[in-house]
C-alpha positions, 0 to 999 in steps of 0.5 A: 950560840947557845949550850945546856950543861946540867952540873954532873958533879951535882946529880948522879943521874937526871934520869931517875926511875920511882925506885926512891927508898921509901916511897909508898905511892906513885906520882902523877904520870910525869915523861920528863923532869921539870928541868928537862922539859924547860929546856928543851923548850929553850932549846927548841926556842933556836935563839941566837940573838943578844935582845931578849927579856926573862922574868924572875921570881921566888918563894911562889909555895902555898899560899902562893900556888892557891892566888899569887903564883897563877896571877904571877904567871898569867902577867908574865905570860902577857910579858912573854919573856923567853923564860923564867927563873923561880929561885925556889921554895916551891912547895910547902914540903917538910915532911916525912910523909913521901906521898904527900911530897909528891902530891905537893909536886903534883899540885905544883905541876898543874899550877904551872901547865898555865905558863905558856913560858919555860920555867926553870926551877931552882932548888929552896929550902921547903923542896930539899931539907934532907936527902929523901927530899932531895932524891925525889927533887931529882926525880921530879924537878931536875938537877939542883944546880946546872948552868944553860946559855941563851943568847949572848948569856951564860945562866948558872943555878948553884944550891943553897941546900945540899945536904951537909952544906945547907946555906953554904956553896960546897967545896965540889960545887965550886969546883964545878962553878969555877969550871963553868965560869971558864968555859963560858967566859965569852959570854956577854953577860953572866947571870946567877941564881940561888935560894940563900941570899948567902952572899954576905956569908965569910964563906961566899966572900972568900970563896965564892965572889972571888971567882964571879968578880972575874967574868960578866956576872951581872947579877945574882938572884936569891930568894928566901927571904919574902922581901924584895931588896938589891944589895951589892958585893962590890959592882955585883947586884945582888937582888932578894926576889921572895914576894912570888906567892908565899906569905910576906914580911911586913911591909913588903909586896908581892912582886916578880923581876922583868929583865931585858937584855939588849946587846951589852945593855942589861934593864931591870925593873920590879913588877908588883903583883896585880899591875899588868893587864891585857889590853882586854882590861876595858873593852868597848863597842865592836863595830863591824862593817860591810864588806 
């Protein structure tokens, strides 16, 4: 069984034409939001087994989208998970200059027609820092927080940067949370994503936490910070993936998260950057013989 269910509290309309106030140029022809396009290809997928892998990553914005991100891609491609999640940051953004926005889009755009895997998109803080930004998200990228089931998993996208709630889960959207946790509760696992690793804030801890510890929540991903490390929050996981293109803390390493799903069993394991080859690594004779 598997269901898409976009958070309508969350996005008045995905649907939205180039009539953004403010804007003073077009953006590249684009039919559909980046969201839309990822899953229908998830949709077109027709999966319905509980055995899959997905591969997760974050924080890939320049200078990530010049070397690191493409290399990420073109080594997940060669894993071939059945998607994955970018937990945000996606461009360098911070600006007030529309066109150049979108230009940042656009160049994310052609970096990303290299995935032959659907990519889901989360929303970071250098793609939404105010509502222009945010207008032209959701003209662009999508809803900034959904939810969509594959397999035998439910996967839900919260924002960490909803303007008058930035690093904080907002009272609607919790509301919305709790609700989609309940109609999904037969899920064999729950996974969920965010930019903010915010899950040590007062606020998650009292509003948030105390409803993901009542499903199968699995794991929670963010981003943001440009480390990798696993906390936990009681039997959660709570995993920073921010080595996927942007410039690294000290001591730290580019890297993406391969996980596998088997039935009841769920796998995770590191990838840094750099170490999957195709079998083509090292290539030797061709011999052909006679027919």
């Amino acid at each position: 069984m598997k269901r898409i269910r976009p958070n309508t509290l969350m996005t008045v309309c995905v649907w939205i034409a180039v009539v953004a106030v403010g804007l003073t140029s077009q953006p590249a022809v684009q039919s559909a939001t980046m969201y839309e396009e990822a899953l229908a290809r998830i949709e077109q997928d027709g999966f319905t087994g509980d055995r899959f892998t997905l591969c997760v990553l974050g924080d890939t914005r320049v200078p990530g989208l010049a070397k690191i991100f493409p290399q990420n891609i073109k080594e997940m491609n060669l894993l071939d998970p059945s998607f994955i999640v970018d937990v945000g940051d996606l461009i360098p953004g911070y600006t007030a200059d529309t066109a150049r926005i979108h230009r940042q889009w656009d160049d994310l755009l052609k970096v990303a027609t290299a995935s032959r895997i659907p990519l889901v998109r989360v929303v970071g803080n250098h793609d939404v820092w105010g509502r222009q930004s945010q207008a032209i998200y959701k003209q662009r990228i999508g809803p900034v927080a959904f939810s969509f089931y594959y397999g035998n998993s439910h996967f839900i996208c919260l924002t960490t940067e909803q303007p008058g709630y930035v690093s904080n889960i907002s009272p609607a959207q919790r509301r919305w949370l709790r609700e989609d946790l309940e109609a999904h509760s037969d899920a064999t696992h729950i996974f969920v994503f965010m930019h903010k690793p915010i899950w040590a804030s007062e606020s998650w801890l009292a509003e948030v936490h105390p409803l993901l510890k009542n499903y199968p929540v699995k794991a929670v991903f963010a981003g943001h910070d440009h480390i990798y490390r696993k906390d936990m929050v009681d039997d959660i996981p709570c995993i920073v993936t921010g080595g996927g293109g942007a410039e690294l803390y000290a001591g730290e390493f580019y890297h993406f998260l391969h996980i596998s799903v088997k039935g009841e069993d769920v796998q995770f394991a590191v990838i840094k950057t750099g170490n999957i080859e195709s079998v083509d690594v090292v290539t030797g004779q061709v011999i052909e013989t006679a027919p």
